[in-house]
C-alpha positions in Angstrom: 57.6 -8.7 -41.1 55.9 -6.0 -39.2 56.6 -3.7 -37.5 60.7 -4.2 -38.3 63.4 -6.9 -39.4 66.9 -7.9 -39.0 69.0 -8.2 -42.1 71.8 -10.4 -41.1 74.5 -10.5 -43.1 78.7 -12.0 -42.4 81.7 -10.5 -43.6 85.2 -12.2 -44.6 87.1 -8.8 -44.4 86.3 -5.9 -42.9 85.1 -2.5 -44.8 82.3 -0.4 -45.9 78.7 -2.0 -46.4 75.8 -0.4 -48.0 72.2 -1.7 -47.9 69.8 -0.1 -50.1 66.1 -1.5 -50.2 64.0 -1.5 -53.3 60.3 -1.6 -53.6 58.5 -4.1 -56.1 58.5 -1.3 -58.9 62.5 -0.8 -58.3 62.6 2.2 -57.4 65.1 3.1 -54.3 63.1 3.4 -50.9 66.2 3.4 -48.3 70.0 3.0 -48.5 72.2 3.2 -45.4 76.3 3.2 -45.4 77.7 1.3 -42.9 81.2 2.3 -42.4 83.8 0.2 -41.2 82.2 -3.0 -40.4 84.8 -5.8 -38.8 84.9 -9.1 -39.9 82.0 -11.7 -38.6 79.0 -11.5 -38.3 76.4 -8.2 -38.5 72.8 -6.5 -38.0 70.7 -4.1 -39.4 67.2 -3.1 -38.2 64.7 -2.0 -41.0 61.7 -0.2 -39.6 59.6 0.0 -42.7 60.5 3.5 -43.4 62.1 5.5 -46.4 65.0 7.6 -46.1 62.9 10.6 -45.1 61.7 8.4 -42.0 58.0 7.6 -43.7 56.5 4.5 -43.1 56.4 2.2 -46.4 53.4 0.0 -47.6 53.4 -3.6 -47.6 54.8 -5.5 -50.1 57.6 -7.1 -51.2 60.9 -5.5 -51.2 64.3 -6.2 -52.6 67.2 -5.3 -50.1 71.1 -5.2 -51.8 74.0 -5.6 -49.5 77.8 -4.6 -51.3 80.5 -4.8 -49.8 83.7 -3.2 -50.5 85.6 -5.6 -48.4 89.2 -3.5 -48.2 90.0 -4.2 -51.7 89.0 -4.5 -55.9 87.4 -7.5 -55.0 83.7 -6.9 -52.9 80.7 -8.5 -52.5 77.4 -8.1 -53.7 73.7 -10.2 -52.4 70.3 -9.2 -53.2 67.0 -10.8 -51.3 63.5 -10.5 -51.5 61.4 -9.2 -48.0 57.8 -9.2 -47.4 56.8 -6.4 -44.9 52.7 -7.1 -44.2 50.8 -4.0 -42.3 
C-alpha cells in the first residue's frame, strides 16, 4: 500500500479493539485503542506513520487486532502488510 490502508476487521460482540502494528524486526511501531466498537463490521486507516506521527519505511509489517469482546473470552488475528514508498 502507499500512501495508507484499510484494516478491515468484523466483530461478533461489541467491546474494546486494539491494533498495534509491528515492523519486520518486531518491534512496536503504532498501537491504537478503539473503544467501544458495536457489533458488525469495521475500519481503520493506517497512514504509514508511528505513534509519534513519523512516516515509517517500507516493508513488511505485522498488524495484531484483539478484541476484548465484553467478556473472558476475546479475540486475537495477526496479518502481514506490505507498505512500498
Amino acid at each position: 500500500f502507499n500512501p495508507r490502508t484499510e484494516i478491515r476487521f468484523e466483530l461478533a460482540r461489541p467491546g474494546t479493539v486494539r491494533l498495534e502494528l509491528f515492523d519486520a524486526a518486531g518491534r512496536l511501531v503504532r498501537r491504537v485503542e478503539l473503544p467501544a466498537q458495536s457489533t458488525g463490521r469495521h475500519t481503520w486507516t493506517w497512514r504509514g506513520e508511528d505513534d509519534a506521527g513519523n512516516p515509517v519505511g517500507s516493508g513488511v509489517y505485522r498488524v495484531r487486532l484483539t478484541a476484548d469482546g465484553g467478556g473472558a473470552a476475546g479475540a486475537a488475528d495477526t496479518r502481514s502488510i506490505t507498505l512500498v514508498r
